[in-house]
VOGU-3710 file (C-alpha; in Angstrom, 3 decimals, decimal comma):
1> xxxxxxxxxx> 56,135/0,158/-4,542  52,670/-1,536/-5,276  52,041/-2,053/-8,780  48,179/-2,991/-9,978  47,695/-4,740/-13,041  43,889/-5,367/-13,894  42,887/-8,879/-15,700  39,640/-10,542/-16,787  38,476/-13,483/-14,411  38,935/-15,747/-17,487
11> xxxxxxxxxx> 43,337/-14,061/-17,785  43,579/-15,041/-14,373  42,179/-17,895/-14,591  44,288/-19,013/-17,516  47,248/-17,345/-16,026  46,990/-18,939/-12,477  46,751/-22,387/-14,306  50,156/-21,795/-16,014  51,735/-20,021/-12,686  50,829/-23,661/-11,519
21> xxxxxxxxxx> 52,037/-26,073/-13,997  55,934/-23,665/-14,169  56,025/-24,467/-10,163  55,132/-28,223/-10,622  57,871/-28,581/-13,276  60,377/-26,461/-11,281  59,741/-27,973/-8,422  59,753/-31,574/-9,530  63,456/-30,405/-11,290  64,732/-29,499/-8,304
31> xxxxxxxxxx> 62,851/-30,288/-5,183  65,548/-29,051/-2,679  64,619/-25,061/-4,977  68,977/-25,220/-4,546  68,336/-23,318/-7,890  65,586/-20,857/-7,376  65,776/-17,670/-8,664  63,918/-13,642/-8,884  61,644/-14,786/-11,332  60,676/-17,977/-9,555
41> xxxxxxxxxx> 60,074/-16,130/-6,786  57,700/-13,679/-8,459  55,588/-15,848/-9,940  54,875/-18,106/-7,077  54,028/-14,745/-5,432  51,611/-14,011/-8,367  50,634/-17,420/-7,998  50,041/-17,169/-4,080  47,697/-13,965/-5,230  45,812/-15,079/-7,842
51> xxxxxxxxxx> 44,955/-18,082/-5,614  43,360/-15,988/-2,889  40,994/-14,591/-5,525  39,798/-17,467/-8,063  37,759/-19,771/-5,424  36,338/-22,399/-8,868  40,012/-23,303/-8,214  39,140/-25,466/-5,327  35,783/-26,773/-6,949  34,776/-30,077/-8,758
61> xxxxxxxxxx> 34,371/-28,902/-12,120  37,317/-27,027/-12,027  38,976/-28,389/-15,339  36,041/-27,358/-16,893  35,865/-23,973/-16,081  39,493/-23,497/-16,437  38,868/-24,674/-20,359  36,158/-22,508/-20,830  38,201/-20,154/-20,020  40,699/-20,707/-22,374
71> xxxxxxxxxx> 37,898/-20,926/-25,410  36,356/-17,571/-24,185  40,107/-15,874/-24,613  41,395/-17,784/-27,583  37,673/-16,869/-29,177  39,024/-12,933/-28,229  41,437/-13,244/-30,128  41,173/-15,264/-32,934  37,251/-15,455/-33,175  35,168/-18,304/-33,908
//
């Protein structure tokens, strides 16, 4: 079963970013992965994804558009 969940660019953004940072730390925990499990496996899936779809990613200015990001969705929410 295929299930399709539908985010803003700026979500995934955000959301690929932290997909990142929970495999950096996991990995650098345990490099040998002798203590993967389900849900590590699902979100580097997610991870593998989002990555196929957010090409500013691989750019220069990357950290910038990745915290514009985050203003744009904490500005959703909490407003200026």
């Amino acid at each position: 079963m295929t299930l399709t969940v539908e985010l803003s660019h700026d979500e995934a953004l955000v959301l690929f970013e932290w997909l990142a940072a929970h495999r950096d730390r996991r990995t650098t925990d345990d490099p040998d992965m002798e203590s993967i499990t389900a849900e590590d496996i699902a979100f580097s899936q997610l991870e593998a994804q989002l990555e196929t779809r957010l090409s500013e990613i691989f750019s220069a200015d990357y950290a910038e558009r990745l915290d514009d990001a985050k203003s744009r969705l904490l500005k959703q929410v909490i407003g200026d």
